[in-house]
VOGU-3710 file (C-alpha; in Angstrom, 3 decimals, decimal comma):
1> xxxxxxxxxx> -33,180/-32,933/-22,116  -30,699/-29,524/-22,155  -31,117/-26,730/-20,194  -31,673/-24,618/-23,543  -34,408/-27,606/-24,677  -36,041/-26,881/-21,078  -36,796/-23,778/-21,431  -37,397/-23,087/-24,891  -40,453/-25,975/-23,855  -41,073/-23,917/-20,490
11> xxxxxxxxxx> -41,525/-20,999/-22,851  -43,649/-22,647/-25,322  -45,795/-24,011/-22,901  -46,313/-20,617/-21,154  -47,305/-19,417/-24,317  -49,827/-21,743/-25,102  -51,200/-21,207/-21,649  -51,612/-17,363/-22,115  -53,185/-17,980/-25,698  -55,596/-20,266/-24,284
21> xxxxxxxxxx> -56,492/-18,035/-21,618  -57,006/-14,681/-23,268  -58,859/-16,645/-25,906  -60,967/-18,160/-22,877  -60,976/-14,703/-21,381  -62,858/-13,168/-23,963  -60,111/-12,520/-26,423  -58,968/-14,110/-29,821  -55,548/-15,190/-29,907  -53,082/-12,366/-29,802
31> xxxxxxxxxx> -51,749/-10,965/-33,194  -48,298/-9,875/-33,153  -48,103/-6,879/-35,595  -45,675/-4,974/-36,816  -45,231/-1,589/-38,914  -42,938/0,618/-39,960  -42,561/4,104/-38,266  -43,407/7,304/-40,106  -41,084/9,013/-37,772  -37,547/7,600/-38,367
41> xxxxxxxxxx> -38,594/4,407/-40,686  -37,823/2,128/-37,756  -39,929/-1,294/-37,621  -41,769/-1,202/-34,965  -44,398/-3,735/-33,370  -47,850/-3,767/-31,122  -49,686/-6,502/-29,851  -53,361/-6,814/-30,867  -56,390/-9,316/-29,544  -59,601/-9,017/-30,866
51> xxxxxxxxxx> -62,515/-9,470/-28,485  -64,487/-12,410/-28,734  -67,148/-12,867/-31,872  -65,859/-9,353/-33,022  -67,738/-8,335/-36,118  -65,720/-5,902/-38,014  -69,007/-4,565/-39,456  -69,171/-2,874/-36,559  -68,387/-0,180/-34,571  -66,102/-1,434/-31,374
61> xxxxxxxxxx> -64,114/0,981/-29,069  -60,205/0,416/-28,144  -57,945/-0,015/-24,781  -54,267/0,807/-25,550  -52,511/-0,328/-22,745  -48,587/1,492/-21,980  -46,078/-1,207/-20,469  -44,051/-0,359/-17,425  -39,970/-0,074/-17,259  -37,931/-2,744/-18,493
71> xxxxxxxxxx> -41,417/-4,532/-20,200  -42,490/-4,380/-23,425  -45,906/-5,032/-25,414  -46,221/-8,457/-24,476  -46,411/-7,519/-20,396  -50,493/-6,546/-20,373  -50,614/-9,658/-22,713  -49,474/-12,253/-20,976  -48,996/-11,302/-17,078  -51,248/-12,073/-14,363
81> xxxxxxxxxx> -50,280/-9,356/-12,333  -53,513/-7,587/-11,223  -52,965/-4,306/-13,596  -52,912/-6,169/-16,753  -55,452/-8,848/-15,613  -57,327/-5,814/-14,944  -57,068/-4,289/-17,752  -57,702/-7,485/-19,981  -60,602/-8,076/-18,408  -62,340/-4,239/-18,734
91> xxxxxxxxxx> -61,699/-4,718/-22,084  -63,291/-7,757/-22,621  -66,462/-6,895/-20,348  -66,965/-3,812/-22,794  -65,968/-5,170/-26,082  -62,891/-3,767/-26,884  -59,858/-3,656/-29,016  -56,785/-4,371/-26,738  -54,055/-2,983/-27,935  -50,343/-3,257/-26,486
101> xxxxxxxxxx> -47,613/-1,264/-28,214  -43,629/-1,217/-27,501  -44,112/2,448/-27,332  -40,165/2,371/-29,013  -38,570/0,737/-25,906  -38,454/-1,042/-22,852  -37,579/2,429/-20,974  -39,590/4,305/-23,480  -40,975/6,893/-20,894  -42,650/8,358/-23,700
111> xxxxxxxxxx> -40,509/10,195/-25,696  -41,060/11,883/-28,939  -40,655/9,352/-31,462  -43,113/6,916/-28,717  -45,339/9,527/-28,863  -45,561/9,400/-32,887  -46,007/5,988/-32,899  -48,758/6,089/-30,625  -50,482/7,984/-33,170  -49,796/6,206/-35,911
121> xxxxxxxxxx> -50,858/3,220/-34,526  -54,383/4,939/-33,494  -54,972/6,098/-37,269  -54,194/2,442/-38,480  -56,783/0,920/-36,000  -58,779/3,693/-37,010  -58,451/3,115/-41,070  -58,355/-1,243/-40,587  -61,532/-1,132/-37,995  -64,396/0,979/-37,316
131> xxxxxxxxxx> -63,101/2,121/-34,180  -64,886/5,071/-32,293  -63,131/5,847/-29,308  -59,472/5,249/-27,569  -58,775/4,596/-24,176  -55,132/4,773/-22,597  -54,118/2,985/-19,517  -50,833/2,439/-18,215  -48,921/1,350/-14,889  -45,170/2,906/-13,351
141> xxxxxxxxxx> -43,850/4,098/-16,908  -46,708/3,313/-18,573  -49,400/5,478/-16,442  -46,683/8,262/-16,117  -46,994/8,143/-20,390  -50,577/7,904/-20,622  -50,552/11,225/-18,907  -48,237/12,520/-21,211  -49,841/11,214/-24,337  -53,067/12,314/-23,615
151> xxxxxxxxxx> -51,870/15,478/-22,313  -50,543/16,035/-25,736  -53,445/14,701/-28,042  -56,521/15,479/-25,769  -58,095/15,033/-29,479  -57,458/11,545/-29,573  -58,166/10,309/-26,287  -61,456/9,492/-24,761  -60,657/8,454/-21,543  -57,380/7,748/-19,400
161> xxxxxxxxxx> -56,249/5,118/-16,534  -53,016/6,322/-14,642  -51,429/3,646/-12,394  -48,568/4,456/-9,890  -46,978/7,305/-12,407  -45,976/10,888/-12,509  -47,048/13,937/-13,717  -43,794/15,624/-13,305  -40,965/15,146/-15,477  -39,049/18,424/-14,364
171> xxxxxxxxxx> -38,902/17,647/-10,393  -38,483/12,951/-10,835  -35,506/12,029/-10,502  -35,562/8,281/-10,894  -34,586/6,187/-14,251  -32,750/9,889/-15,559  -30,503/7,721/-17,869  -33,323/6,337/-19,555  -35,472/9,316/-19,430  -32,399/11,114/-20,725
181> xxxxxxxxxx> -32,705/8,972/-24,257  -36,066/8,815/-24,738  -36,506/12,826/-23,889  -33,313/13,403/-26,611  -31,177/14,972/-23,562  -31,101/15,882/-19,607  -33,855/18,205/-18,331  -30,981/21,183/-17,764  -30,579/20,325/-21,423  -33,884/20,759/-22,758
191> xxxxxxxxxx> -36,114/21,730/-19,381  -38,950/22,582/-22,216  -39,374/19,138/-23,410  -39,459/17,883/-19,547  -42,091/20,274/-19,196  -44,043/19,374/-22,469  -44,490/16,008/-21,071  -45,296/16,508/-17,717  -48,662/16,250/-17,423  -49,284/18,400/-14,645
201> xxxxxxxxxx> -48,563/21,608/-16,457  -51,266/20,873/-18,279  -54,644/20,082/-16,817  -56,368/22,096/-19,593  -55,535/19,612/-21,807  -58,050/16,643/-19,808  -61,343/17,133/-20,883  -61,845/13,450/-21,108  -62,308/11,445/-17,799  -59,088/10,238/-16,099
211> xxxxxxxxxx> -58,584/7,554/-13,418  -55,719/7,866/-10,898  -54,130/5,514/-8,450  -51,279/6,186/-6,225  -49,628/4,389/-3,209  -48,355/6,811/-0,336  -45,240/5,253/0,405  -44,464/4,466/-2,997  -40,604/5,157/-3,655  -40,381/4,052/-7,237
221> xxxxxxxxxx> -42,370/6,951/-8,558  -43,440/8,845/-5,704  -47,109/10,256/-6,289  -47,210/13,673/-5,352  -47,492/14,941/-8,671  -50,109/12,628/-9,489  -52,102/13,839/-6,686  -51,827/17,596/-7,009  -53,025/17,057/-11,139  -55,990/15,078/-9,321
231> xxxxxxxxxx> -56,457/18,012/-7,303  -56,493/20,455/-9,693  -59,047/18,502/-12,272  -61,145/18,353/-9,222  -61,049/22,024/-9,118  -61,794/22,605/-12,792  -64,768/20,299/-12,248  -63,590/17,514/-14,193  -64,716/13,687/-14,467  -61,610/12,668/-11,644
241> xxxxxxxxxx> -61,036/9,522/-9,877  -58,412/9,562/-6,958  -57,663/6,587/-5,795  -54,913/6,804/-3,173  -53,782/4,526/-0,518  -51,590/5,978/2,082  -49,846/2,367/3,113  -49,756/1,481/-0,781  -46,632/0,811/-2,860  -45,464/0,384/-6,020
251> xxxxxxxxxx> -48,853/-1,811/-7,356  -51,987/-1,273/-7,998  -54,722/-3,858/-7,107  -57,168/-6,185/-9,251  -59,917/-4,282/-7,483  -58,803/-0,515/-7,347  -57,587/-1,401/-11,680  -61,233/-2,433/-12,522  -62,599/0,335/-10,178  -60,383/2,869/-12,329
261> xxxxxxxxxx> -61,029/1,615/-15,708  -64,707/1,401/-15,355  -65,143/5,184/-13,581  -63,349/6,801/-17,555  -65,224/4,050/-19,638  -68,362/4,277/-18,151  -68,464/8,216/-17,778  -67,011/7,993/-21,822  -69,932/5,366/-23,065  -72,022/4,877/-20,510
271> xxxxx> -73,035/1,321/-18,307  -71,571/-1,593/-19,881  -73,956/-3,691/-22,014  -74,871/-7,116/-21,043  -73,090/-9,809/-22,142
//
């Protein structure tokens, strides 16, 4: 058999596997979907899974879920890692949509035309499903744009899960090149546009619950930013989870992602129903 044979059956097999698994996990099988993009008419695709018996009759709430850098939508699909595991498995305990969009790119960071589709893909779960509330969890890139997304649309946002991100677009410094294209220029360029979607400028603007977790020696996206916004919800007497651990990295934890996710669902809805 040829290399190329190998692993296109490697690949195949894998994805089996995962299919099998979310479907065994409390998921249907995952439904590749694609739409076009109001914002530039680019095609653009999200990943969708249905949760288990899901009667479209009624009402069910969603989990969009933010890839990190150099990922895309399939990442919280098919990864074991313990953030999307996580994740998949919140969702399924409550019932939920889970949703996984390409946000625009691998190094998508959340720019404006990510940001657009974001919202375009809420109104089209919104109009296809009775869908009542959205919840926004992300890890690296991903929880540094759910802060910015639902610093921006507060209105559309019931609760939010930021993993190992920043709030602080105008003082990071790492992944600039990619930040740079996403943004639509450097922040000495456009230092307004940095600011718009840095999340700590805003704290106003989270009125839903919000989840945090940080590592102290992470390097990849150091968390002080994160940790001052927690500080200042927990000021303005906000629903706030902080968890921070001082010898942490980069990652966060199976336990410390379920721990997160349930604290902004369950303050949003309420216990969990049995199941």
């Amino acid at each position: 058999m040829s290399w190329r044979l190998t692993r296109a059956f490697f690949e195949t097999t894998l994805l089996t596997m995962s299919v099998v698994s979310n479907v065994s996990n409390g998921f249907g099988a995952p439904n590749d979907t694609a739409f076009t993009a109001r914002v530039d008419g680019s095609v653009q695709r999200y990943v969708e899974m249905l949760p288990a018996g899901f009667d479209p009759s009624k009402e069910h709430h969603a989990l969009i879920v933010l890839h990190g850098h150099g990922a895309d939508r399939w990442q919280y699909v098919r990864e074991p890692r313990d953030e999307c595991r996580g994740a998949r498995d919140t969702a399924a305990k409550f019932g939920m949509l889970f949703i996984s969009p390409d946000y625009r790119a691998s190094t998508s960071w959340m720019g404006p035309k990510a940001e657009a589709d974001v919202v375009q893909i809420i109104a089209r779960l919104k109009k296809k499903y009775r869908v009542r509330k959205v919840f926004l969890a992300g890890a690296s890139m991903g929880g540094s744009a759910a802060l910015t997304f639902a610093a921006l649309h507060s209105d559309l946002i019931a609760g939010v899960v930021s993993q190992n991100g920043t709030a602080n677009h105008l003082e990071y410094q790492n992944f600039q090149d990619a930040i740079r294209t996403s943004f639509g220029g450097a922040k000495n360029e456009i230092p307004l546009e940095y600011k718009k979607r840095s999340a700590e400028y805003w704290p106003e603007a989270f009125t839903m619950p919000v989840a945090i977790t940080a590592g102290g020696k992470d390097a990849s996206v150091p968390p002080q930013s994160v940790l001052r916004l927690a500080g200042i919800l927990k000021e303005m007497n906000r629903k706030i989870l902080l968890i921070h651990r001082e010898e942490g990295g980069h990652s966060t934890d199976y336990n410390d992602t379920i721990a997160a996710l349930e604290f902004v669902i369950r303050h949003a809805l309420g216990p969990a129903p049995d199941r």
